[in-house]
Every structure is written in C-alpha cells, then in structure tokens.
C-alpha positions as CSV (number, residue, x, y, z in Angstrom):
1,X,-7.0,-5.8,-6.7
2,X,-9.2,-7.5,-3.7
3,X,-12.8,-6.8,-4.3
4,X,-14.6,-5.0,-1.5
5,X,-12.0,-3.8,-0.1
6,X,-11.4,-1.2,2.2
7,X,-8.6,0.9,3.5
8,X,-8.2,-0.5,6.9
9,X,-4.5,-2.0,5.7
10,X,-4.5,-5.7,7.8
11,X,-6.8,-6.9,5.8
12,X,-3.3,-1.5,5.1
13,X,-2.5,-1.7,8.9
14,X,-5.0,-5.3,8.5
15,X,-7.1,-3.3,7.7
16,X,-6.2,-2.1,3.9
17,X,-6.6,0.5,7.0
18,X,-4.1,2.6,6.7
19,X,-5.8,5.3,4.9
20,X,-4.3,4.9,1.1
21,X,-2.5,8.3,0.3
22,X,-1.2,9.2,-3.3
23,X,2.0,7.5,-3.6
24,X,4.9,9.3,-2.1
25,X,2.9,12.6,-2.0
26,X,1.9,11.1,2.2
27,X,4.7,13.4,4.7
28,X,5.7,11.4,7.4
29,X,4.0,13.0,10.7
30,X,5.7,16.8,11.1
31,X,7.8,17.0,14.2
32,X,6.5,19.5,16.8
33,X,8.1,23.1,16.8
34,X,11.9,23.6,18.2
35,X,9.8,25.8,21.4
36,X,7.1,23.3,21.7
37,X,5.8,22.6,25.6
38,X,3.4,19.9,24.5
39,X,4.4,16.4,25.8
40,X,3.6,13.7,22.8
41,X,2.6,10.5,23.4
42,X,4.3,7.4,23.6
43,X,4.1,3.5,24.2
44,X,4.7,2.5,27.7
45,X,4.8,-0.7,27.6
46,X,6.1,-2.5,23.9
47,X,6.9,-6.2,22.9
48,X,8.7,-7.1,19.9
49,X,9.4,-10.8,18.9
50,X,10.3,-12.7,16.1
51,X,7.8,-15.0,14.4
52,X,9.1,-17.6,12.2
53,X,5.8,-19.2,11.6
54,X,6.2,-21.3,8.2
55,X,2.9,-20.2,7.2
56,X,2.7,-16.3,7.4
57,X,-0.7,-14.8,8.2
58,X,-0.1,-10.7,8.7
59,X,-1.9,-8.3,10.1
60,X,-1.8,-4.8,11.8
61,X,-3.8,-2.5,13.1
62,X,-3.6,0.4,15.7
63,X,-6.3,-0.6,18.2
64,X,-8.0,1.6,20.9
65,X,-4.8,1.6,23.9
66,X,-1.8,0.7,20.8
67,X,-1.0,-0.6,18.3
68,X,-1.0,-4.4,17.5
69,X,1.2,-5.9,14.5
70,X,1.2,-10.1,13.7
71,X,3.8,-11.7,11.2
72,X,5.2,-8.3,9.7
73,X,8.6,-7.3,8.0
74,X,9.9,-3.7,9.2
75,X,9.4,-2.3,5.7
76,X,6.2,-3.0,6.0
77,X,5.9,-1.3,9.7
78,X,7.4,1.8,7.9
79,X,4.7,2.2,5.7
80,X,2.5,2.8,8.4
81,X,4.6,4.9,10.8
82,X,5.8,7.3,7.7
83,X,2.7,7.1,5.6
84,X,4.5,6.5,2.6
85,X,3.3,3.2,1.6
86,X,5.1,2.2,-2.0
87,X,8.0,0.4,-1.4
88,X,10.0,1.8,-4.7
89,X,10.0,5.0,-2.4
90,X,12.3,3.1,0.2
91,X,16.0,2.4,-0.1
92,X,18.7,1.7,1.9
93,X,18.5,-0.5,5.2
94,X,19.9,-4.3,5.7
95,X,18.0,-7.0,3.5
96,X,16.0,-8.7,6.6
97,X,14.0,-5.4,7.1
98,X,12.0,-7.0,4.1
99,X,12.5,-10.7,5.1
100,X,12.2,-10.7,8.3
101,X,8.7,-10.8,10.2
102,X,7.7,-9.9,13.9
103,X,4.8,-9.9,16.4
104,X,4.7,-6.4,18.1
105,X,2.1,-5.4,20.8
106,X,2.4,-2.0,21.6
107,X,0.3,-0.3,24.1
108,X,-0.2,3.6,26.0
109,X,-2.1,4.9,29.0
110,X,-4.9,6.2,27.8
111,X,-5.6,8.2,31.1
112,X,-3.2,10.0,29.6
113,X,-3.5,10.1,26.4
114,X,-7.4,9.1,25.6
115,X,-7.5,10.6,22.2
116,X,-4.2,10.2,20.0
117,X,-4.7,12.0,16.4
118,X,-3.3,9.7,13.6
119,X,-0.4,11.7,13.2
120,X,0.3,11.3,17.0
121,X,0.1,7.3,16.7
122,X,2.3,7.8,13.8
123,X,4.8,9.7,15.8
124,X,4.3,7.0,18.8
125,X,5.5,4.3,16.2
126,X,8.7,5.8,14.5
127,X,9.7,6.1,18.6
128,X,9.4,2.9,19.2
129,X,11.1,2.1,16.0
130,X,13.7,4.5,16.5
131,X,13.8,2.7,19.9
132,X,13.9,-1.2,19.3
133,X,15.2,-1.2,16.2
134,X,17.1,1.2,16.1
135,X,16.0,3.1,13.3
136,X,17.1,6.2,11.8
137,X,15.8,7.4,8.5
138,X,16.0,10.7,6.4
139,X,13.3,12.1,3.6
140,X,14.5,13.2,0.3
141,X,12.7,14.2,-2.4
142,X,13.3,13.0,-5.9
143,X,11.7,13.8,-9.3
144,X,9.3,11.1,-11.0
145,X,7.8,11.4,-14.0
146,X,3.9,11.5,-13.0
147,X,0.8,11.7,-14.7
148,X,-1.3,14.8,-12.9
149,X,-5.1,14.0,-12.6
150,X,-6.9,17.2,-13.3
151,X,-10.2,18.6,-13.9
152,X,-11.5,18.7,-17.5
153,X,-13.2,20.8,-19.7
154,X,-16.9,20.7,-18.2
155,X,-16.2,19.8,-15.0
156,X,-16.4,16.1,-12.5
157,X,-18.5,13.7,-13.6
158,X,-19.1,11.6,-10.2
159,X,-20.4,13.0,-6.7
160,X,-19.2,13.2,-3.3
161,X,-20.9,10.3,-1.7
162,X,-23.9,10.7,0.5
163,X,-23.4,11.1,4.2
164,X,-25.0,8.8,5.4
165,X,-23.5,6.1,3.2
166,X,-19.8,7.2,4.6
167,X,-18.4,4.9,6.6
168,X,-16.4,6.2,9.4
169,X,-13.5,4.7,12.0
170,X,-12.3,6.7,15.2
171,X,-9.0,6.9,14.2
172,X,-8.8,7.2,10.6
173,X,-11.8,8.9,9.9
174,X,-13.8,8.1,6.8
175,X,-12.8,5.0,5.0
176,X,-11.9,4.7,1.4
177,X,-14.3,1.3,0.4
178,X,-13.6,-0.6,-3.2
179,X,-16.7,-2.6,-4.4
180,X,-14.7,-3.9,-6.9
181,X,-11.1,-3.6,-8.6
182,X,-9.0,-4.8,-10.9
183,X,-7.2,-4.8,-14.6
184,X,-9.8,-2.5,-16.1
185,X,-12.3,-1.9,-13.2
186,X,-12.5,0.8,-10.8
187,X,-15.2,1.5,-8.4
188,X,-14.7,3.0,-5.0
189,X,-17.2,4.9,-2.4
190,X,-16.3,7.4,0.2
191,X,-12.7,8.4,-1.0
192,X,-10.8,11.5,-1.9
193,X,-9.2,12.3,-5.5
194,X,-5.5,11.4,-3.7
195,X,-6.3,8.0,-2.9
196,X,-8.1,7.3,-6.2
197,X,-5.1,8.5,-8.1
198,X,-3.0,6.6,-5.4
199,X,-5.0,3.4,-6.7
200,X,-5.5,4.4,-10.4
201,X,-1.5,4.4,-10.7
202,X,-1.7,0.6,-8.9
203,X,-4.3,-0.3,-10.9
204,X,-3.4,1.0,-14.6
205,X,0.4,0.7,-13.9
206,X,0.6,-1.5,-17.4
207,X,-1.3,1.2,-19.1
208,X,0.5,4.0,-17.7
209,X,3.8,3.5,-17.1
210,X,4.1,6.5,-14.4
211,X,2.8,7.0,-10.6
212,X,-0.6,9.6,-10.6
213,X,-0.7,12.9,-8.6
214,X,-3.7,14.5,-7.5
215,X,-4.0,18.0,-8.4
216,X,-7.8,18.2,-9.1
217,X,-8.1,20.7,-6.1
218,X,-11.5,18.3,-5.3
219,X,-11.5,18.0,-1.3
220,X,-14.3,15.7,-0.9
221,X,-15.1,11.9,-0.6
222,X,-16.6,10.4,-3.5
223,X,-18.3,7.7,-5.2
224,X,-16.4,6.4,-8.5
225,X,-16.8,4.2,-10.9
226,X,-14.2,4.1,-14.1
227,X,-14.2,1.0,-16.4
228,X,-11.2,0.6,-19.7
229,X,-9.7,-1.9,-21.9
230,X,-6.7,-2.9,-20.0
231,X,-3.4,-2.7,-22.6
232,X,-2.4,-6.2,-23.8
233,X,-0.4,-8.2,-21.2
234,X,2.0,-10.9,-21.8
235,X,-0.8,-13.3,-20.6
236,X,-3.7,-12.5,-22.7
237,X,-6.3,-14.7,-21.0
238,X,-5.2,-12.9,-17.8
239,X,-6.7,-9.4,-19.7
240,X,-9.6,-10.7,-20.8
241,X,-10.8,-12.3,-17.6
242,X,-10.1,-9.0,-15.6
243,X,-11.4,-6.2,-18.0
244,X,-14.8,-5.3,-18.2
245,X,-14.7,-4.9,-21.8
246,X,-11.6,-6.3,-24.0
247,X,-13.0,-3.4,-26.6
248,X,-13.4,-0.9,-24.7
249,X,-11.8,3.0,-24.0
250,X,-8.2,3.6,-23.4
251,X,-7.4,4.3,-19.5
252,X,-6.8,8.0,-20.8
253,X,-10.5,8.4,-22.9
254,X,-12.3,6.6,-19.9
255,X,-11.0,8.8,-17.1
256,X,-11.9,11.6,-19.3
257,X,-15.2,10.8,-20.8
258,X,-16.5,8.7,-17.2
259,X,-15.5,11.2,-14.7
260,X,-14.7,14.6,-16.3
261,X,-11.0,14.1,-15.6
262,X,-7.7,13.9,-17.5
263,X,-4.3,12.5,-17.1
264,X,-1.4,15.1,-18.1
265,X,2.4,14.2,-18.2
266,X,4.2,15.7,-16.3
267,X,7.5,15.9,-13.6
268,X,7.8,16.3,-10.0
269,X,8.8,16.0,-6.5
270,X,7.8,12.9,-4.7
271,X,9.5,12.4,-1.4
272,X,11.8,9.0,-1.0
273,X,12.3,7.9,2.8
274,X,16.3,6.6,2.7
275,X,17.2,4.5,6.2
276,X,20.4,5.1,7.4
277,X,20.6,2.4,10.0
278,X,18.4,-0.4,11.4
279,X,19.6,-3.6,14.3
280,X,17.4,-6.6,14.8
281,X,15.8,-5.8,18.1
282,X,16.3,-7.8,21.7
283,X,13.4,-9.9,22.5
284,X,11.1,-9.1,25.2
C-alpha cells in the first residue's frame, strides 16, 4: 500500500477519492421510485476519446461542474459509477473494457443542478456510460466466504477521530487518510469500520485468504493503528522489509488484542455487477 494515502481515488477517482467501501458490500446508486416526479441530473455536454499514450498517467476525479477522467480503462470507470471497486466482483464484457484507456470530460449546468449528492453523480455517470458506451449491466449477488469484523469481549480499543482533525471534501464528505500501510502495517485516521475492513482484506489478503465484512455496528470515523507479522511469502526479504515486526502477533491476535476486534468465518452475500453488453464509443 501507498503511504499517506487518502481516499480521493486519482491519486480512487485520482484521488484514492472514491470513498473506499467494504468490498462488494458498496450498492450501485438506487434508481428513483417507479412514481417519481424528480428530474435527475445529467451531463450536458460529454467528450469521450481514446488515448493511446505509450506512457499511461491515470487519473479521475468528479470536479465541481463534472466529472473529469485521463488515461482510464472502462472497468476502471465502473468502479466509480457502481461503487463496487474490486474487480473479482466484475465479469463479463469484451476484453478492451480492461485494455483499453480513454480521456473523458464530462460536464452539467450547475444553474441547474448546483449541488449533486454522490449518489446523483453516480447516477449521472452510468447515463453517460449507458449512453456512449453502450453499457448495460445487471447486480447479482453471490456467496463469498468472508471473515466478519466484530466487536470483542470488552469493547473498541481505538477512538473516533477528533473533529477537528477530520478532513473533509464537498462531495465525498469526510476522507478516509492512511499515514502509512502495508504487509503488516495499518494506520488510518478519519475512517469508518467498512472501509478499514475494505482495506484490512487488501492489506492481509496473504494472511487471510477471504474478503472482510463490517458488522461491528460502529458508525463513526476513526483513528487506527494495527501492526502483525505478515505470514511468510514466497519472497522472504519482501516480508521482512514490510512488517513492522517479523515476530510479531498473528493478523487474528493483533486485531483482537490492538483494537478490541475479531475476525469470525463466516458466509455471505456480496453483490457481483455482471455486464451484459458494452461498444467502443464514437469519438467526439
């Protein structure tokens, strides 16, 4: 993992901004209701081009009248317009969507609209996929086996980070920050229990085996700091550089015995997005 990082996805829409959600457990935007009078927003004015720069250099972001996207595959697009973001939760869909790459520049009347929700930009971007490209997708839900974060015996061990020190962007809200991570090392300020599981099931995937659900019921933002021993890896030089401590706790007796949490086997739901159809778009 990238060491200060935060969750503005371009540098997670280029921004690491695109507020990390527990893997698979993000919905994609809810549609309005069947009676609904409301008129959403949408992109009147949208340019999608290919770029077949040699060197790529992505980045996305939604910015204050659209959305603006440099050197990006479709797939990768998705992940921001559904909010499902691991790409073992896609199928289906023509190889390019992941090869692929384009510059898109899309923008609204903000007369109009001057306050777009998240969930609205969302909605504004799987139109304009939907649109361009042509895109149809469907959600279904499939079982994974997952490892449930839940409180312990005694309660949290970490607080909810101070006001003050929150950091805070007009559309996403509060913003999940990462001092450091890695193969071993966890520490994170201002985020919720879903996207430290989100991360903890990144970061620990060699340890674990399994994706991490948050069910700790905790609603806050937090401040968190979780060191382990990392399991060995085929590259044994690799562990030892990233881990805190080659000797010590397991991933299991860390996240109990640091942050009055445990890890519990178990099945579930996680929903899968499947796309049915996607075209290269026409150039404008």
């Amino acid at each position: 993992m990238r060491s200060a990082r935060t969750y503005y996805r371009a540098a997670g829409f280029a921004l690491y901004l695109f507020v990390s959600v527990a893997a698979g457990q993000a919905q994609p935007a809810p549609a309005p209701p069947a009676n609904s009078t409301t008129q959403l927003p949408k992109y009147e004015v949208a340019s999608i081009r290919e770029n077949t720069n040699p060197n790529p250099r992505w980045s996305m972001s939604f910015t204050q009248d659209g959305v603006r996207a440099m050197d990006v595959t479709l797939l990768w697009v998705l992940h921001e317009a559904y909010g499902i973001t691991d790409d073992e939760l896609w199928s289906g869909g023509p190889t390019w969507i992941k090869e692929k790459r384009f510059d898109i520049e899309a923008k609204y009347d903000t007369d109009r609209y001057p306050n777009p929700t998240r969930e609205e930009r969302q909605e504004m971007l799987q139109q304009l996929l939907a649109d361009r490209f042509k895109l149809v997708v469907h959600r279904e839900p499939k079982e994974f086996p997952l490892y449930a974060l839940v409180v312990a015996k005694g309660g949290p061990k970490f607080e909810e980070t101070k006001l003050e020190n929150l950091r805070q962007n007009p559309t996403y809200g509060v913003i999940c920050t990462h001092q450091r991570g890695g193969k071993g090392v966890m520490e994170m300020s201002g985020c919720t229990l879903a996207q430290f599981a989100f991360d903890l099931g990144g970061n620990a995937r060699n340890d674990l085996g399994r994706r991490v659900a948050d069910q700790t019921g905790l609603n806050g933002h937090y401040t968190i700091a979780l060191h382990w021993a990392p399991l060995s890896m085929a590259n044994p030089a690799e562990q030892s550089a990233n881990a805190t401590d080659p000797t010590g706790p397991s991933i299991f007796t860390a996240v109990k015995e640091q942050l009055g949490l445990e890890l519990k086997p178990m099945t579930g739901p996680l929903d899968t997005m499947v796309i049915d159809h996607a075209e290269l778009p026409n150039e404008n």
